[in-house]
C-alpha positions as CSV (number, residue, x, y, z in Angstrom):
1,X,6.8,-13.5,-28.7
2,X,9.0,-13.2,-25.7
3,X,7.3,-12.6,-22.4
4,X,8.7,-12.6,-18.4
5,X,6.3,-13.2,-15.6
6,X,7.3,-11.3,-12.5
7,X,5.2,-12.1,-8.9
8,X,4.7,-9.7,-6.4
9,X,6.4,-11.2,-3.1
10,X,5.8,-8.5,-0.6
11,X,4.2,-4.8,-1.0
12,X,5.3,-3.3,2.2
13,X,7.3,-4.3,5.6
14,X,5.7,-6.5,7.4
15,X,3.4,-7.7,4.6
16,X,2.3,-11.6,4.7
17,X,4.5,-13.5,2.9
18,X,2.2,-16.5,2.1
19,X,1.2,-15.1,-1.1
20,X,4.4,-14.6,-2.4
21,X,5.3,-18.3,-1.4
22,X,2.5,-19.5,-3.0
23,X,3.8,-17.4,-6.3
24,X,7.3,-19.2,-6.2
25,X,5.6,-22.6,-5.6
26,X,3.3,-22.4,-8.8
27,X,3.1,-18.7,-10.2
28,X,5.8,-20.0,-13.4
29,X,7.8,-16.7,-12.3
30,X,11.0,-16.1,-13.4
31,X,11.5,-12.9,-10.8
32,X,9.8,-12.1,-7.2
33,X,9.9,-8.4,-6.5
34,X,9.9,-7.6,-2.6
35,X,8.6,-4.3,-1.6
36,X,9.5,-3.1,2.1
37,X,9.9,0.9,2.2
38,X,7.8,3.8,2.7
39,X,8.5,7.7,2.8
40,X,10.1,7.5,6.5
41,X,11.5,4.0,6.7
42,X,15.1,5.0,5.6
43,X,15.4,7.7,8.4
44,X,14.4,4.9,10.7
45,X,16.9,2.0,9.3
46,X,19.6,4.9,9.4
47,X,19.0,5.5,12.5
48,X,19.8,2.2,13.6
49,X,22.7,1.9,11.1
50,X,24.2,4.6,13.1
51,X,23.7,3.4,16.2
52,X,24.8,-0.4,14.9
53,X,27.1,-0.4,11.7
54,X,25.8,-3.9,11.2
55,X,22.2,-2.7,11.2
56,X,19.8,-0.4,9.1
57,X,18.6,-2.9,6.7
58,X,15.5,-4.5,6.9
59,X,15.5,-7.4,9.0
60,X,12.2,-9.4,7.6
61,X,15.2,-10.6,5.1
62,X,16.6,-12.4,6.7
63,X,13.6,-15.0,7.9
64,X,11.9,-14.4,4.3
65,X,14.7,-15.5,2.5
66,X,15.1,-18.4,4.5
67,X,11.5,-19.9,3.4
68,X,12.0,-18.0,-0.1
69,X,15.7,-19.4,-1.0
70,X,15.2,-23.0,-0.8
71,X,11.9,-22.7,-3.4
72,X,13.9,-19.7,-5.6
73,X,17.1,-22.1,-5.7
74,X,14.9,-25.1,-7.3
75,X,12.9,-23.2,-9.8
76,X,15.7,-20.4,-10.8
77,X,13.8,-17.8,-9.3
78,X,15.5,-14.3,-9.1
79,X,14.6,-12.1,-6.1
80,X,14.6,-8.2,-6.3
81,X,14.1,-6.0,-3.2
82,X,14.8,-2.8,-1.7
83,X,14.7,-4.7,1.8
84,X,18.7,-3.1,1.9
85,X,17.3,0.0,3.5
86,X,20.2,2.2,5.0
87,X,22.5,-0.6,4.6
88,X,22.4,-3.2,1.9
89,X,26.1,-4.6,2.8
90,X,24.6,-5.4,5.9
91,X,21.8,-7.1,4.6
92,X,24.0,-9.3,2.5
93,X,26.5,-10.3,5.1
94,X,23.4,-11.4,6.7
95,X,22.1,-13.3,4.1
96,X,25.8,-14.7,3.5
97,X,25.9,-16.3,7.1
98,X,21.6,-17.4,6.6
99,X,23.3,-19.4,3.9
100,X,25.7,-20.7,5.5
101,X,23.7,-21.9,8.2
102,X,21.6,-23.4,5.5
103,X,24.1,-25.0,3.5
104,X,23.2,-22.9,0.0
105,X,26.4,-21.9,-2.2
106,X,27.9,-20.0,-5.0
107,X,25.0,-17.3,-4.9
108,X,25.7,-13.7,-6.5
109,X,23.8,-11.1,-4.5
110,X,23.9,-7.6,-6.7
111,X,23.8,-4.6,-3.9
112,X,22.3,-1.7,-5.3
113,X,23.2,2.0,-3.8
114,X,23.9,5.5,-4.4
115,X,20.4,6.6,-3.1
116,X,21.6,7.9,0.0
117,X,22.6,11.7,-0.4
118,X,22.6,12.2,3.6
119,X,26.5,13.2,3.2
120,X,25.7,14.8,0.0
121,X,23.6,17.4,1.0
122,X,26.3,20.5,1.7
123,X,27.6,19.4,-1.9
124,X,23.9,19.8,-3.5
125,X,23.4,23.1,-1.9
126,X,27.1,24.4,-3.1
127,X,26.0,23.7,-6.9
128,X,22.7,26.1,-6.0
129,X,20.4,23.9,-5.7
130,X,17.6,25.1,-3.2
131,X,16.5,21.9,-1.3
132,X,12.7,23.4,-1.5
133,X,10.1,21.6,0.7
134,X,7.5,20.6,-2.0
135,X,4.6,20.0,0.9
136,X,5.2,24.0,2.6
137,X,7.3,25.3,0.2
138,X,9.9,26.3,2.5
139,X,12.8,27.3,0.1
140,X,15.3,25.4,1.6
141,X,16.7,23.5,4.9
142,X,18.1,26.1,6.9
143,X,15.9,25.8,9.5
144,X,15.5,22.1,9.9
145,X,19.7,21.6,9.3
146,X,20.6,20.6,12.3
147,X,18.1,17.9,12.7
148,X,18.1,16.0,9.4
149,X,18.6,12.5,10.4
150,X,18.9,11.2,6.7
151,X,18.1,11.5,3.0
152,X,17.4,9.6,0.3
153,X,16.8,10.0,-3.0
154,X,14.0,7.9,-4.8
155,X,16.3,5.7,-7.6
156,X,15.5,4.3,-10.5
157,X,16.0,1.1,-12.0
158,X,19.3,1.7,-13.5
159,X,21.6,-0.2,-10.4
160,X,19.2,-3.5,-11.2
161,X,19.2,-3.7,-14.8
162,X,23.3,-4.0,-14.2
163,X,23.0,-6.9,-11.5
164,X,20.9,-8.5,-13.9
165,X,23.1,-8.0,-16.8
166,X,26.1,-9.2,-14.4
167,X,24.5,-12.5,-14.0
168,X,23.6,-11.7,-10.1
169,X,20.8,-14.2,-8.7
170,X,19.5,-11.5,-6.4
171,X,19.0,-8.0,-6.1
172,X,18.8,-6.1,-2.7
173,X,19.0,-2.5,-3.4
174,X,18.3,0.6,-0.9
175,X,15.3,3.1,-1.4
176,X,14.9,2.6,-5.2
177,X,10.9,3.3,-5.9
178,X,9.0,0.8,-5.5
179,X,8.1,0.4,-9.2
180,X,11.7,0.0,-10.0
181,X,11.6,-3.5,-8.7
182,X,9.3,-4.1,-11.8
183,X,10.6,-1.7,-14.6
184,X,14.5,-3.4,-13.7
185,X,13.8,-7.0,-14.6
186,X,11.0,-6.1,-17.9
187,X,13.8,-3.3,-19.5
188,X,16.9,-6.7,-18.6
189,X,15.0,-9.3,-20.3
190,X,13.9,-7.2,-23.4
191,X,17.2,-5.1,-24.0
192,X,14.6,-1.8,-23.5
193,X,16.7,1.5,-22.4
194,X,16.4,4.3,-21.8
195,X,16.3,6.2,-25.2
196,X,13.1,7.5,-26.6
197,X,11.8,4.9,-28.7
198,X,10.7,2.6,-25.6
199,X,9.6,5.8,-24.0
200,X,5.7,4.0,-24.3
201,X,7.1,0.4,-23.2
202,X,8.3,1.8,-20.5
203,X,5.5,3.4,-19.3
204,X,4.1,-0.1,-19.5
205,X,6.2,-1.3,-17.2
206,X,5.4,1.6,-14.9
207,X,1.9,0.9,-15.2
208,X,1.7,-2.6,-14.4
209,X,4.3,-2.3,-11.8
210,X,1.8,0.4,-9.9
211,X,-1.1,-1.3,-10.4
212,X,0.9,-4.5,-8.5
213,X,3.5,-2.8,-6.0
214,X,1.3,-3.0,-3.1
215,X,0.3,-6.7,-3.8
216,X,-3.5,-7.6,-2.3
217,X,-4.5,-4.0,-3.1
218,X,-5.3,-5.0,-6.7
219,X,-6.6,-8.6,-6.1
220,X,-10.0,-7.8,-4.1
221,X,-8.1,-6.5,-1.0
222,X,-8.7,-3.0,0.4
223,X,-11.4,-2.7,-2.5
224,X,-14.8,-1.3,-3.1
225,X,-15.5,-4.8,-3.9
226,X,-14.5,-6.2,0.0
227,X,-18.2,-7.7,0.2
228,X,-17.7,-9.7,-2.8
229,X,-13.9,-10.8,-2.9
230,X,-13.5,-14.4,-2.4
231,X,-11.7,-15.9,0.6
232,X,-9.4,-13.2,1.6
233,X,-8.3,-14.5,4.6
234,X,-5.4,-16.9,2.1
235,X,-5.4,-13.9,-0.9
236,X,-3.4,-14.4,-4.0
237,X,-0.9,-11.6,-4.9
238,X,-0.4,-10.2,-8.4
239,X,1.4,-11.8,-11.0
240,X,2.4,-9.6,-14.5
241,X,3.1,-11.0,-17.4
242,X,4.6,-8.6,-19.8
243,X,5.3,-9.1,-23.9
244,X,8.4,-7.4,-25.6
245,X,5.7,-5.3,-27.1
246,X,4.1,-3.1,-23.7
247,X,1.2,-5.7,-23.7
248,X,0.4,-7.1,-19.9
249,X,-1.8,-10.0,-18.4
250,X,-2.0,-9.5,-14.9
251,X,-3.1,-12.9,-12.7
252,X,-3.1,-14.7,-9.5
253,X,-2.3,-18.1,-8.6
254,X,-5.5,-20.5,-9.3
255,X,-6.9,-21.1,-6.1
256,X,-6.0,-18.3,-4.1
257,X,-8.8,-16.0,-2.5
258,X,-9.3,-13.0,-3.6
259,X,-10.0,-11.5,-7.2
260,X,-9.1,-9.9,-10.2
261,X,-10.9,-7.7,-12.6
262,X,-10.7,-4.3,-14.7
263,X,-12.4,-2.6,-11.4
264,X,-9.5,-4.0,-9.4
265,X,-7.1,-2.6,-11.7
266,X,-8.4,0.7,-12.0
267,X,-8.8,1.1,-8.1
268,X,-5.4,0.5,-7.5
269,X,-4.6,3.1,-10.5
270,X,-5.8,5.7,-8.8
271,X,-3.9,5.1,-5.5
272,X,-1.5,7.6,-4.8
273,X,-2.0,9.7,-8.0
274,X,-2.5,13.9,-8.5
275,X,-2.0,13.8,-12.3
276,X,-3.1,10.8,-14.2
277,X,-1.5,11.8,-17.5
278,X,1.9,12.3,-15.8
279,X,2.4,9.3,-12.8
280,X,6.0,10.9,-13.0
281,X,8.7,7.6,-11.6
282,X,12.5,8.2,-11.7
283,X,12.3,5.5,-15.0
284,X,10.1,7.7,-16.9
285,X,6.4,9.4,-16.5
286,X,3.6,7.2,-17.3
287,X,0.1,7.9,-18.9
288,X,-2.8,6.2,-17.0
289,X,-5.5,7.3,-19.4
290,X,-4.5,5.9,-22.7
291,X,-4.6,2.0,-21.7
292,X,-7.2,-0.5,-22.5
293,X,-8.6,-3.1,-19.7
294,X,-9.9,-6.4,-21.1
295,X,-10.8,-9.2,-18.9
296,X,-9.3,-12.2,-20.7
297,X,-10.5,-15.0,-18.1
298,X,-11.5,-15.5,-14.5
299,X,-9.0,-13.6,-12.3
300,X,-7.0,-12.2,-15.5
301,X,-6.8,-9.0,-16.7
302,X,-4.9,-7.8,-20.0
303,X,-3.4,-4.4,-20.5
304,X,-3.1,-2.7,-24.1
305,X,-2.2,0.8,-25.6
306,X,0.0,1.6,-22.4
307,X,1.6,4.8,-23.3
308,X,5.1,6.9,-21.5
309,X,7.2,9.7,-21.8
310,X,10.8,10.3,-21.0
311,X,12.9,10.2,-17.6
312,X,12.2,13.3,-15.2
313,X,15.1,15.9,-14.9
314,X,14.2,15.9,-11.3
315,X,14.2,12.9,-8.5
316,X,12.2,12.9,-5.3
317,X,14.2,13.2,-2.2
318,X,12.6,12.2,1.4
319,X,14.6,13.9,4.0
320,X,14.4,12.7,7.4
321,X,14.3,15.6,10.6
322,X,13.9,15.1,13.9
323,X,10.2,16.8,15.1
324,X,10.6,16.6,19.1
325,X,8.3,13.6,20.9
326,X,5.1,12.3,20.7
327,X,2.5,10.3,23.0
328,X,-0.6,8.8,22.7
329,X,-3.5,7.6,25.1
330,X,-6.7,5.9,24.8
331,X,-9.9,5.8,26.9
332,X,-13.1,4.0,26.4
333,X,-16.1,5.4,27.5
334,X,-19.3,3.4,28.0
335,X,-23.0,3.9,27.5
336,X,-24.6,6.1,29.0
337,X,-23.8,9.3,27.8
338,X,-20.6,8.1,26.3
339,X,-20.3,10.8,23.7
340,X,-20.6,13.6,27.1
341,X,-18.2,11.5,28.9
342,X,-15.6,11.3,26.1
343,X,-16.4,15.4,26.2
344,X,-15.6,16.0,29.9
345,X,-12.3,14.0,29.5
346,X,-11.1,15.7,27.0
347,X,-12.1,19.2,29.0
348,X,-10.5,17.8,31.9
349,X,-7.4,17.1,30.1
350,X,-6.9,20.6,29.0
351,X,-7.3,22.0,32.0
352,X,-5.0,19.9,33.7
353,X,-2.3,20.7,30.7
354,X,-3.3,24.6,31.8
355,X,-2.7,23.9,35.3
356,X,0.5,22.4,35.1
357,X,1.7,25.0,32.3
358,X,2.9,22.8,29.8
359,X,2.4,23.8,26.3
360,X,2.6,20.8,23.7
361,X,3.5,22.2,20.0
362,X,0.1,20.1,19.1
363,X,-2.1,18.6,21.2
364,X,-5.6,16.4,19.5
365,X,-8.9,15.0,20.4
366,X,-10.1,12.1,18.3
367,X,-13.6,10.2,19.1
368,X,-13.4,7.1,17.8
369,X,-16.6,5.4,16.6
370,X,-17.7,9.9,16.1
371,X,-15.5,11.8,14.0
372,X,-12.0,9.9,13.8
373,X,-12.3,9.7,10.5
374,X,-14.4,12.3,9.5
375,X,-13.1,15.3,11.5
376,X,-14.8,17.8,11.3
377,X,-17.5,17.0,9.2
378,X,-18.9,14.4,11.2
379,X,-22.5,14.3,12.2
380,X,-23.4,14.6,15.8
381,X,-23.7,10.9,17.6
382,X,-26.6,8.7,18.0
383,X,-27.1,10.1,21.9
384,X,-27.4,6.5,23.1
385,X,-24.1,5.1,21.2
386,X,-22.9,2.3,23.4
387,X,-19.4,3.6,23.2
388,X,-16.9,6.1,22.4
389,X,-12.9,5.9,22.9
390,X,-11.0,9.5,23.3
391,X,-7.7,9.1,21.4
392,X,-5.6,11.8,23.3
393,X,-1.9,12.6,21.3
394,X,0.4,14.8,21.5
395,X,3.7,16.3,20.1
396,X,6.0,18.2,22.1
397,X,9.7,19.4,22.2
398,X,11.0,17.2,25.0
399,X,10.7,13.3,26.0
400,X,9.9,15.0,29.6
401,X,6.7,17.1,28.1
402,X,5.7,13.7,26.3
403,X,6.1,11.6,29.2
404,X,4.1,14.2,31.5
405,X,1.2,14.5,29.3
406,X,0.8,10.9,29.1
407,X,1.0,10.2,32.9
408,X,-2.0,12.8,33.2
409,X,-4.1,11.5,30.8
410,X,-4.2,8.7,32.8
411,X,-5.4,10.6,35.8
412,X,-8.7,10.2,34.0
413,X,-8.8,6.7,34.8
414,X,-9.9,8.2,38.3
415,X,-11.2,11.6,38.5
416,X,-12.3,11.6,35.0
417,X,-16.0,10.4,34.4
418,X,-17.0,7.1,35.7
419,X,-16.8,3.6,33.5
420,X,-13.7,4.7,31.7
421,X,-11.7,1.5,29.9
422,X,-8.1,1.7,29.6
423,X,-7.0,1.7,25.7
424,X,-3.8,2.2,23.9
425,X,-0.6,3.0,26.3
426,X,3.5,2.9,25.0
427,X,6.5,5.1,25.9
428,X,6.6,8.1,24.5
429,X,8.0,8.0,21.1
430,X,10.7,10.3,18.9
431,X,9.0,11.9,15.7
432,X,10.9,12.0,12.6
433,X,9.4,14.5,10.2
434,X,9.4,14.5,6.2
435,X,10.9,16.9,4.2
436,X,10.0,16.1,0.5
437,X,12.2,17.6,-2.3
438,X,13.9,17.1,-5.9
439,X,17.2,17.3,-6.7
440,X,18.9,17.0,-10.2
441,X,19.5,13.4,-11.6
442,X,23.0,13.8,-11.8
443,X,24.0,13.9,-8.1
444,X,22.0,10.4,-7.7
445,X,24.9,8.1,-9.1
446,X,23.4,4.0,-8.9
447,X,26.2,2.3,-7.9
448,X,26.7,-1.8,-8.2
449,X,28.6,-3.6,-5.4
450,X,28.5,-7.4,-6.6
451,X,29.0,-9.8,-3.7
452,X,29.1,-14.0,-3.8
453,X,28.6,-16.4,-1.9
454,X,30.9,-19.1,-1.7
């Protein structure tokens, strides 16, 4: 029976890359899927593609592929990543002169687009479509139109099944979902599309490719299980193995900390899910309550009776806006009376913002070590805690409201109450809201730009 084995090289920017490494070194992969977005990361990489036409991808690329390339190039390992952002031209004429520098030649980079509808918008809106904000439901953008910085639409695999079909060696494609990565290289090697009779395989793909797109999250990292999970400080990532009939092992590299089991698996199966017989994906809506779990060996997990249903009408769009400015102090206060201390500062602070007449459009007051996390449903504080930090934030309309907010919180420092420890301090900081909304499939269009190099 045929199979593919597909690593996990990355689950989000900034991610360790050791694991992935370790995957092309001895994971027997024939594909490494790199996963760098989240919800506002293309408004961020446009902004700098506006500002620098060069720019707007991701630039952990470029240094990842230069430890990645040499390893891939030996073994015939294909990469796949949506580390293009904004701008995957850009990210391939930087790739282009890393091999150059490196003296690697005759690769076939497949650029995926047609995710970005920031132009698009006004053409959207002319067919009828009402760009409805599926958080407030706002019916459409009027409001926010002037301030949209970008918007892109969550693609699906389509744009990386045809750079695999063209013979391309590696993928770097722009906000395609992050399952894609996955979904692209099973439905290449097994001929799958996307007619109804591999609706179920599919959804196998979309499974396993959850259950693995964040990487550690489903081999003993951010688990339940963190007291038990072997050696985490060198953690394996997630390898899948998938059959041409929807079955799935998913593994690690032998010797890497960390583990895997069916309580790993179902953790990560929950993440980021509000119906669990419809985990809709722009390839098609999975069912995460028909499959089977069996643990087949140490660190191995297989998969059955994975079940899907057909490609939503609808794809997610994340549109960008500009929200005004933002700041953020911190202050520690010490024992004793650190939870009264922490109090009076934050009195003091309003008082001051009073005084001075400036309004914020939010202003917030977060004990840490007291209610951060718990809000307001935290208990009341042992009375001789040894310490409490006052997280002081704000959002405002202007840089100038920002900047003054944060100069007077540190004030504090002095007439505030006694002890205080400086904690957090940066600039003042643009926000860029999200507006989350679907548009019709047709008007996201996957387009293939194929580029070598010689």
């Amino acid at each position: 029976m045929k199979t593919v084995r597909i690593g996990c090289g990355s689950g989000y920017w900034g991610d360790d890359i050791e694991p992935g490494l370790e995957i092309a070194r001895k994971g027997n992969v024939k594909y490494l899927a790199f996963d760098y977005l989240a919800e506002l990361t293309m408004s961020i990489l446009r902004r700098q593609m506006l500002k620098d036409p060069t720019k707007g991808y991701v630039p952990d690329i470029v240094p990842h592929w230069e430890k990645f390339l040499p390893i891939c190039q030996e073994k015939g390992i294909k990469m796949i990543c949506n580390a293009g952002g904004s701008n995957p031209m850009g990210a391939a004429n930087a790739i282009e002169e890393l091999c150059q520098k490196m003296d690697i030649h005759g690769l076939k980079l497949g650029l995926v687009t047609g995710d970005d509808l920031s132009d698009k918008l006004d053409e959207i809106r002319a067919a009828g479509v009402k760009l409805t904000n599926t958080d407030t439901g706002e019916e459409d953008i009027d409001r926010v139109k002037d301030k949209i910085v970008g918007a892109y639409a969550y693609a699906g695999a389509e744009g990386i099944i045809e750079a695999l079909d063209q013979g391309c060696d590696h993928v770097i494609a722009g906000r395609v979902s992050d399952i894609s990565l996955y979904v692209g290289p099973m439905m290449h090697e097994f001929g799958w599309d996307f007619s109804e009779q591999y609706n179920n395989k599919i959804g196998a793909a979309i499974n396993t490719g959850h259950i693995v797109e964040c990487g550690s999250p489903c081999t003993g990292g951010n688990s339940n299980l963190w007291a038990s999970s072997p050696e985490n400080w060198h953690i394996g990532f997630p390898i899948i193995e998938m059959d041409e009939n929807g079955d799935a092992v998913i593994s690690k590299v032998e010797g890497t900390g960390g583990m895997i089991n069916q309580w790993t698996m179902k953790e990560h199966l929950t993440y980021e899910v509000i119906d669990p017989n419809n985990y809709i994906m722009p390839d098609g809506i999975a069912d995460f309550t028909s499959l089977k779990l069996d643990e087949i060996g140490k660190d191995k997990v297989k998969i059955t009776n994975m079940t899907g249903k057909g490609r939503p009408d609808m794809l997610k769009v994340c549109i960008g806006v500009e929200e005004g400015f933002m700041s953020e102090s911190m202050l520690i206060h010490p024992w004793p009376n650190a939870y009264e201390k922490a109090q009076k500062a934050e009195e003091l602070v309003r008082k001051r913002l009073d005084y001075l007449g400036v309004k914020p459009l939010e202003l917030r007051f977060d004990y840490i070590g007291v209610n951060c996390l718990h809000g307001s449903v935290a208990t009341e504080p042992d009375p001789n805690i040894n310490e409490v930090a006052l997280r002081i934030s704000c959002k405002t309309n202007t840089f100038a409201e920002a900047a003054l907010i944060k100069q007077n919180t540190t004030h504090l420092w002095t007439y505030g109450p006694m002890g205080a420890a400086c904690g957090v301090n940066g600039r003042p900081r643009k926000v860029i809201g999200l507006w989350p909304t679907l548009v019709p499939r047709e008007f996201v269009v996957p387009q293939l730009t194929i580029k070598e190099v010689k």
